[in-house]
C-alpha positions as CSV (number, residue, x, y, z in Angstrom):
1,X,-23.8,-1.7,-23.3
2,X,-22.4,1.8,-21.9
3,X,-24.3,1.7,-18.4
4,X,-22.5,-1.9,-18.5
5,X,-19.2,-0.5,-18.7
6,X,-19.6,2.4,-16.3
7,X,-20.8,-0.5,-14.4
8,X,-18.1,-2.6,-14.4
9,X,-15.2,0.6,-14.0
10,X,-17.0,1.5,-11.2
11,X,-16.0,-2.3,-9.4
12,X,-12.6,-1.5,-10.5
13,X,-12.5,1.3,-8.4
14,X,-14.3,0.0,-6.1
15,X,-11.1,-2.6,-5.4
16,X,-9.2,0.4,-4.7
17,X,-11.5,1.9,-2.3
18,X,-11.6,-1.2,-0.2
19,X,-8.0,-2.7,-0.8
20,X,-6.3,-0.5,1.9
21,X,-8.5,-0.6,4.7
22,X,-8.9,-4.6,3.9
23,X,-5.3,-5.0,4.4
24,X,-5.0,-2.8,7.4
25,X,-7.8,-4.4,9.5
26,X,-6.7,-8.0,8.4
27,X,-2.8,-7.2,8.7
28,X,-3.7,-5.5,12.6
29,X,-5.4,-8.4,13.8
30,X,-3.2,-10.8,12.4
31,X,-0.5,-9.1,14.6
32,X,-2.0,-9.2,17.7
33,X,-3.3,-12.8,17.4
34,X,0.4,-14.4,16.2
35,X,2.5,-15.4,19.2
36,X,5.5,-14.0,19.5
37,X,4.8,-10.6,17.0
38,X,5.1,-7.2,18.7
39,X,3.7,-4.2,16.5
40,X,6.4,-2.2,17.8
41,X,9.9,-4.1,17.0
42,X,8.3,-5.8,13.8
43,X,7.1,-4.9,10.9
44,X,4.1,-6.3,8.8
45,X,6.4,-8.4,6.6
46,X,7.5,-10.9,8.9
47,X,4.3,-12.2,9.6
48,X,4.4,-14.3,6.1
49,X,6.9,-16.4,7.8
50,X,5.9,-19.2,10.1
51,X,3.1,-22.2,10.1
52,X,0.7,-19.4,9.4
53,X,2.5,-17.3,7.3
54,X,-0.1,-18.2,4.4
55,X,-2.5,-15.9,5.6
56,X,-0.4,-12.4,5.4
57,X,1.1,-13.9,1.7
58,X,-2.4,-14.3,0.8
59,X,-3.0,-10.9,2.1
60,X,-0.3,-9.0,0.4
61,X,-0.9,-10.9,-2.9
62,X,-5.1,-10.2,-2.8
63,X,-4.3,-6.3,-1.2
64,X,-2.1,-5.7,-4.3
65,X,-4.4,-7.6,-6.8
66,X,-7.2,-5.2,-5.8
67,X,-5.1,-2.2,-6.0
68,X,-4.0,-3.5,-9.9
69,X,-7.7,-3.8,-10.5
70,X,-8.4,-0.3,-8.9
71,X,-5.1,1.1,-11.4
72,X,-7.0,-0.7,-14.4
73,X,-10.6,1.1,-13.8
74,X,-8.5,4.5,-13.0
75,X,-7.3,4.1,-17.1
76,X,-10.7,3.8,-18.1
77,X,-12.1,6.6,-16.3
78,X,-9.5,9.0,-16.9
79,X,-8.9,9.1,-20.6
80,X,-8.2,13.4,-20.6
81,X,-6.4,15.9,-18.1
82,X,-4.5,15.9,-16.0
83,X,-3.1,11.9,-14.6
84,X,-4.9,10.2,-17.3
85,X,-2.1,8.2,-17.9
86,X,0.3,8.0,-14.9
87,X,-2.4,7.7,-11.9
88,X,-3.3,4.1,-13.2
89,X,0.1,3.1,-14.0
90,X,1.5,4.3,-10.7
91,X,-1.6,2.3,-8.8
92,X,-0.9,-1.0,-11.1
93,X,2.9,-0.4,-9.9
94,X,1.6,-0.3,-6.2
95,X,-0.6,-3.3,-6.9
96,X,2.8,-5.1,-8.2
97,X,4.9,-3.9,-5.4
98,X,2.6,-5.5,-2.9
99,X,2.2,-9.1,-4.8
100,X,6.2,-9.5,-5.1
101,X,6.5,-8.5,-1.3
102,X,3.7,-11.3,-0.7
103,X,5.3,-13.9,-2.8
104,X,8.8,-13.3,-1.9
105,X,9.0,-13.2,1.9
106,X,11.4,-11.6,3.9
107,X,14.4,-13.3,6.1
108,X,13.5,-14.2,9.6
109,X,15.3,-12.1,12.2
110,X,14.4,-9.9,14.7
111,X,13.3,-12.5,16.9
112,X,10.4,-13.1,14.8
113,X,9.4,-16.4,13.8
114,X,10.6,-17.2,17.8
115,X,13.6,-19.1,17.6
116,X,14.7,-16.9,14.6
117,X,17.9,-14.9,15.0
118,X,17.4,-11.3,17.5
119,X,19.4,-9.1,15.1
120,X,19.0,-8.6,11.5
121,X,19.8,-11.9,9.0
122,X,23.4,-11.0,7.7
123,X,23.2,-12.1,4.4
124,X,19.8,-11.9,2.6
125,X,18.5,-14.8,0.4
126,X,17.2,-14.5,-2.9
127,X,13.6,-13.8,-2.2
128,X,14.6,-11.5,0.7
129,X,16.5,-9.5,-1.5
130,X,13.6,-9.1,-3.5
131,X,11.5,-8.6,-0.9
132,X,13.3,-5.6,0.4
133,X,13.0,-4.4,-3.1
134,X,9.5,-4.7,-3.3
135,X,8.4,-2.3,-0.5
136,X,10.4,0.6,-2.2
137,X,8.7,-0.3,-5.8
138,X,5.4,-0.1,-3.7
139,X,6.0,3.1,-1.4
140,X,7.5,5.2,-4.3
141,X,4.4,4.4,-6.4
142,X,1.8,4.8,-4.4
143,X,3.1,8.3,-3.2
144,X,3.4,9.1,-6.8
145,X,-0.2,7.9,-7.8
146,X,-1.6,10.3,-5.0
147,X,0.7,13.3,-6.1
148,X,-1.0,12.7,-9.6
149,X,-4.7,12.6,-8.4
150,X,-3.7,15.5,-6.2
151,X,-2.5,17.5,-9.2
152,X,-5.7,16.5,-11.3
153,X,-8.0,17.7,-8.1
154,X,-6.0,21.1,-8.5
155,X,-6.9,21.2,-12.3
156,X,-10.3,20.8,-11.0
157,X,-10.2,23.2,-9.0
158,X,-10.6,20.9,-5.9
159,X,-7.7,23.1,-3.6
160,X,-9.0,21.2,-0.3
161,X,-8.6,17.8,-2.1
162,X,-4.9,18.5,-3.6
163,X,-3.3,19.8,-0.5
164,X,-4.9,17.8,1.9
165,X,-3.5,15.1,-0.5
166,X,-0.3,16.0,-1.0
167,X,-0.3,16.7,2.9
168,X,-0.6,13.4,4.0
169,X,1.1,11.8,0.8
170,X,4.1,13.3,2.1
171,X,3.4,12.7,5.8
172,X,3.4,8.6,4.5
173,X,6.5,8.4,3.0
174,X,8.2,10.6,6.0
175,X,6.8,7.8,8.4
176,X,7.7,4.9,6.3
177,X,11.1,6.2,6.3
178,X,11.2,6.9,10.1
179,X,12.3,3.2,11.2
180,X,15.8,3.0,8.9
181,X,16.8,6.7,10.5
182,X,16.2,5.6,14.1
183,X,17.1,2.0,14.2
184,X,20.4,0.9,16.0
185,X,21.1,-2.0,13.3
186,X,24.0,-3.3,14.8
187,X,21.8,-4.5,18.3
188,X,18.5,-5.2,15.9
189,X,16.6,-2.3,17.8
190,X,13.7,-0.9,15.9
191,X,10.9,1.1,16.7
192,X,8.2,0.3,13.6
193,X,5.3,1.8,14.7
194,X,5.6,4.9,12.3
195,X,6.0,2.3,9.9
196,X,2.3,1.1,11.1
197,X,1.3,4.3,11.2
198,X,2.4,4.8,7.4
199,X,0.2,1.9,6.4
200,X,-2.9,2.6,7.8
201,X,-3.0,6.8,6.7
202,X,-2.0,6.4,3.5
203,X,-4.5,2.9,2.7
204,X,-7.4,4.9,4.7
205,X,-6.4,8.6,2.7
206,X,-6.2,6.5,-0.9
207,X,-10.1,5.0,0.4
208,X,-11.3,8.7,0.5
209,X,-8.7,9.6,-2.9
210,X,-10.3,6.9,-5.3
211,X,-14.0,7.6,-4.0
212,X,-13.1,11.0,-4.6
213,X,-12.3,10.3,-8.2
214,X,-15.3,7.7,-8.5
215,X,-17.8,10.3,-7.7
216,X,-16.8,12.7,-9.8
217,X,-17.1,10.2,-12.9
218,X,-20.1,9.4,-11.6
219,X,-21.1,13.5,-12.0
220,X,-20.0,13.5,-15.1
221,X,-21.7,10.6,-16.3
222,X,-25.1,11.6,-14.9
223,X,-24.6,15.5,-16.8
């Protein structure tokens, strides 16, 4: 019955270490293969609008199902030190974040569905509004769920893992926020490609975080 437990938590982590690049490769090409979407002046959130809007909904929703899954196995695993409680809750907040974005899409604008307005929509609908909301739940947690795992590598005495961590957490969130500080809102001009950039270190970092913690569960096991 144990070995089927340890079995099972290590699926659930499993989720998280193949949630992020998942949604990177499938978001990527979904991009370049939707007329009309350029990487540059939109960001990933506008391609659940549209005749095939489905597929980036389901995206978000199965991205943040897998990372709710991944914050599930991380409770099981780490029941003492350091982030035994907040690292799973943080990731299960991520997981969330990225479901409501999924099922609440954003407004058209930007050009994007063509035919949709150039600038920014004006006034934000209901599920816009908490679509815009989402992005921040999912940002802030995920950079706190990698702050926590960097401060339990510390306790570890992993150095290399917690600053490298903390390093690129912080590089993330900086590019995330890149976009809003260099955008001329009033013409609709954006440059989102730090915003990509965002996406893809911090899914591909988290891959290498949570295989991190899985093999070092799997030590302890085997000891």
């Amino acid at each position: 019955m144990a070995a089927d437990n340890s079995q099972s938590t290590s699926t659930f982590l499993v989720a998280g270490i193949v949630a992020g690049p998942f949604f990177a490769i499938a978001t990527l090409t979904h991009a370049f293969l939707r007329e009309g979407f350029n990487v540059v002046r939109h960001p990933a959130s506008l391609l659940s609008l549209g005749d095939l809007g489905w597929i980036q909904i389901a995206n978000f929703v199965l991205t943040g199902t897998l990372f709710i899954v991944c914050g599930i196995g991380l409770r099981r695993v780490l029941t003492t030190g350091v982030g035994s409680r907040w690292a799973s809750r943080f990731f299960i907040l991520y997981g969330t974040g990225l479901i409501l974005g999924g099922v609440f899409t954003a407004d058209p604008g930007l050009g994007f569905p063509p035919g949709a307005p150039e600038g920014v929509a004006k006034e934000m609908s209901w599920h816009g509004t908490i679509h815009a909301f989402a992005p921040i739940l999912g940002f802030i947690s995920h950079f706190a769920g990698l702050l926590v795992l960097a401060r339990r590598f510390g306790s570890q005495g992993h150095r290399g893992w917690k600053n490298n961590t903390i390093l690129i957490g912080i590089i993330m969130f900086l590019l995330a926020l890149v976009p809003n500080f260099t955008a001329d809102w009033e013409k609709g001009i954006f440059n989102f490609l730090p915003l990509w950039a965002s996406v893809v270190v911090g899914f591909v970092w988290t891959s290498f975080v949570i295989a991190k913690v899985k093999k070092e569960i799997q030590v302890a096991e085997s000891m």
